[in-house]
C-alpha positions in Angstrom: 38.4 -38.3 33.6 39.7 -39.6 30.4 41.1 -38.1 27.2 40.8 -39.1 23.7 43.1 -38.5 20.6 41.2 -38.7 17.0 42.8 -38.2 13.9 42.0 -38.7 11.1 42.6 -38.8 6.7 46.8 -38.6 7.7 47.1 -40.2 3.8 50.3 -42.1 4.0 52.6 -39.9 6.4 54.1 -42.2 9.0 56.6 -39.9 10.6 53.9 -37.4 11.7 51.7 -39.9 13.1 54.8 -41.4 14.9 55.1 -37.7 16.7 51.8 -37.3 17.3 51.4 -40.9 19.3 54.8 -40.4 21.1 53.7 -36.5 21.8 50.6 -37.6 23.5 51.4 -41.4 24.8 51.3 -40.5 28.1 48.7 -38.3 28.6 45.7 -39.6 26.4 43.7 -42.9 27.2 43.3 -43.5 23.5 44.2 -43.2 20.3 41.8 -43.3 17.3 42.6 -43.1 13.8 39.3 -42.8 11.4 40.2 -44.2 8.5 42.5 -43.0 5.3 45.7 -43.8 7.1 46.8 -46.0 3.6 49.2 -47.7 5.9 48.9 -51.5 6.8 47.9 -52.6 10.2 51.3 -54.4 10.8 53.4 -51.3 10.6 55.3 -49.9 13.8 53.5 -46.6 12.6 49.9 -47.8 13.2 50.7 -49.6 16.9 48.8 -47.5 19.7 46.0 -46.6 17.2 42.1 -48.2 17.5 42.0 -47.7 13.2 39.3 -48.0 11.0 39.3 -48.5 6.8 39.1 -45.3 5.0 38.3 -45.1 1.2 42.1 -45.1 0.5 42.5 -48.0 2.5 43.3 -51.6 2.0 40.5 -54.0 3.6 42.9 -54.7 7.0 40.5 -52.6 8.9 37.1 -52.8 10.2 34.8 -50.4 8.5 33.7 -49.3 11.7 34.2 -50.0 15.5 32.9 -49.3 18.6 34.4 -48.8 22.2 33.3 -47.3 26.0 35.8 -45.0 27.2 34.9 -43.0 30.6 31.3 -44.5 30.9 30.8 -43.2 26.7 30.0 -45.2 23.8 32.3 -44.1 20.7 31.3 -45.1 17.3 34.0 -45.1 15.2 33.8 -44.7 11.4 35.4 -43.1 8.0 32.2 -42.0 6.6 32.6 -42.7 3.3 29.8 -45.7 3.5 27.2 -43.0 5.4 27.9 -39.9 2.6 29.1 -37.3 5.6 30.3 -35.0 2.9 26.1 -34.5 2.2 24.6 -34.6 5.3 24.9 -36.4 8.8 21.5 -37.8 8.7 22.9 -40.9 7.4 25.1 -41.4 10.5 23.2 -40.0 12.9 20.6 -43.0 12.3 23.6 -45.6 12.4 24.8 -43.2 16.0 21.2 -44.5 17.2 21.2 -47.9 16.3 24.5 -48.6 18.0 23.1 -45.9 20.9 26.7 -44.0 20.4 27.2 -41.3 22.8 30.1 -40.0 20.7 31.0 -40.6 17.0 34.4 -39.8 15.6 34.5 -39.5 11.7 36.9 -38.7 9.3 36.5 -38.5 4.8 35.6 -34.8 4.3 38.8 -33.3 6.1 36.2 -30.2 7.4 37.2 -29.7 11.1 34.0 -30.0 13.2 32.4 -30.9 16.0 28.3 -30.4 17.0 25.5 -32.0 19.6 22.6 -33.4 17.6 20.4 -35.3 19.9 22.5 -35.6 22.6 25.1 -37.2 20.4 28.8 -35.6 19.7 29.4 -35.8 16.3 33.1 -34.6 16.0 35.4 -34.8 12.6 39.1 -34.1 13.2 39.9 -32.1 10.0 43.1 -34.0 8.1 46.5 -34.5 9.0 47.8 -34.4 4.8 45.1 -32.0 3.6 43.2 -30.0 5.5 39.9 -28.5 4.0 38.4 -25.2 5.1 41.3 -24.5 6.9 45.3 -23.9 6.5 46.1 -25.7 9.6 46.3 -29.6 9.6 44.3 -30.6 12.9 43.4 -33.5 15.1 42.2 -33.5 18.3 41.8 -34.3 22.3 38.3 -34.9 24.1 38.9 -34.4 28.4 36.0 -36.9 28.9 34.7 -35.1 31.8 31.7 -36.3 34.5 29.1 -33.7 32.8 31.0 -32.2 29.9 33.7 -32.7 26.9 36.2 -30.2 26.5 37.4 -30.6 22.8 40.8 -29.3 22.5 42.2 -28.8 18.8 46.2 -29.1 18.0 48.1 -28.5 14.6 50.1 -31.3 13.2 53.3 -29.3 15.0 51.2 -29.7 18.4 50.4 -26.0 19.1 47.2 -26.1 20.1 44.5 -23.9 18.5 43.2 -22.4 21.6 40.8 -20.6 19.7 39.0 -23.4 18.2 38.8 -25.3 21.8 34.9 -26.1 22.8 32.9 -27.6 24.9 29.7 -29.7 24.9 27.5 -30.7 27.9 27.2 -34.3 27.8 26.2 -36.3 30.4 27.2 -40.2 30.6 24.8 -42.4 29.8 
């Protein structure tokens, strides 16, 4: 089993990011943050996190990564370059080309996660400024054998039980 934080769109907060890596250091496997972090890559702030460049960022990131965690391919990305705010078609394609088993996205701030094609498509809300919603959200995927459990946590760390899903999603 492995677990995986993603957050996303924090928009130059450093403290919270800071209590959010330290909160969860020793129980996560990873740390994403996709994109909109306006924060350079050198800073103390940004150490523990696999960071791509957001719309608000400064070219010091990759526009988009990938990485296996737990036998999983993750596609990392901001969005911005494949219009998520329209329509997932756009990444979904991209998903396939890379065969990504799990994409993490950020650029809308809409909370969301869904299976299309046996792909997880999951967007961690915002950090900053949360749309759709009051609370300002990111979250943790238990990679499991069979299944993802997606747990969702407030920027104070209460997590949202209500919110928490899972997806059946076998490696490979």
């Amino acid at each position: 089993m492995s677990k995986v934080l993603v957050v996303s769109d924090s928009h130059g907060l450093t403290e919270e990011l800071e209590v959010i890596r330290e909160r969860h250091l020793n129980n996560v496997d990873l740390m994403i943050h996709c994109g909109d972090s306006e924060i350079m890559p050198d800073e103390e702030v940004m150490k523990g996190y696999l960071t791509v460049r957001g719309n608000c960022d400064f070219d010091n990131y990759p526009l988009e990564t990938t990485t296996m965690v737990a036998g999983r391919k993750l596609f990392i990305t901001h969005g911005h370059k494949y219009s998520v705010k329209t329509s997932l078609m756009n990444l979904s394609y991209k998903a396939a080309e890379v065969a990504a088993n799990i994409v993490c996205f950020g650029h809308s701030h809409v909370l969301g996660a869904e299976v299309i094609g046996g792909t997880l498509y999951l967007n961690p809300g915002s950090i900053r400024l949360p749309r759709g919603r009051i609370e300002k959200t990111y979250v943790i995927l238990d990679l499991l054998e069979d299944k993802i459990k997606m747990s969702v946590y407030d920027i104070s760390g209460r997590e949202l039980k209500e919110l928490a899903n899972e997806f059946v999603l076998p490696k490979g």
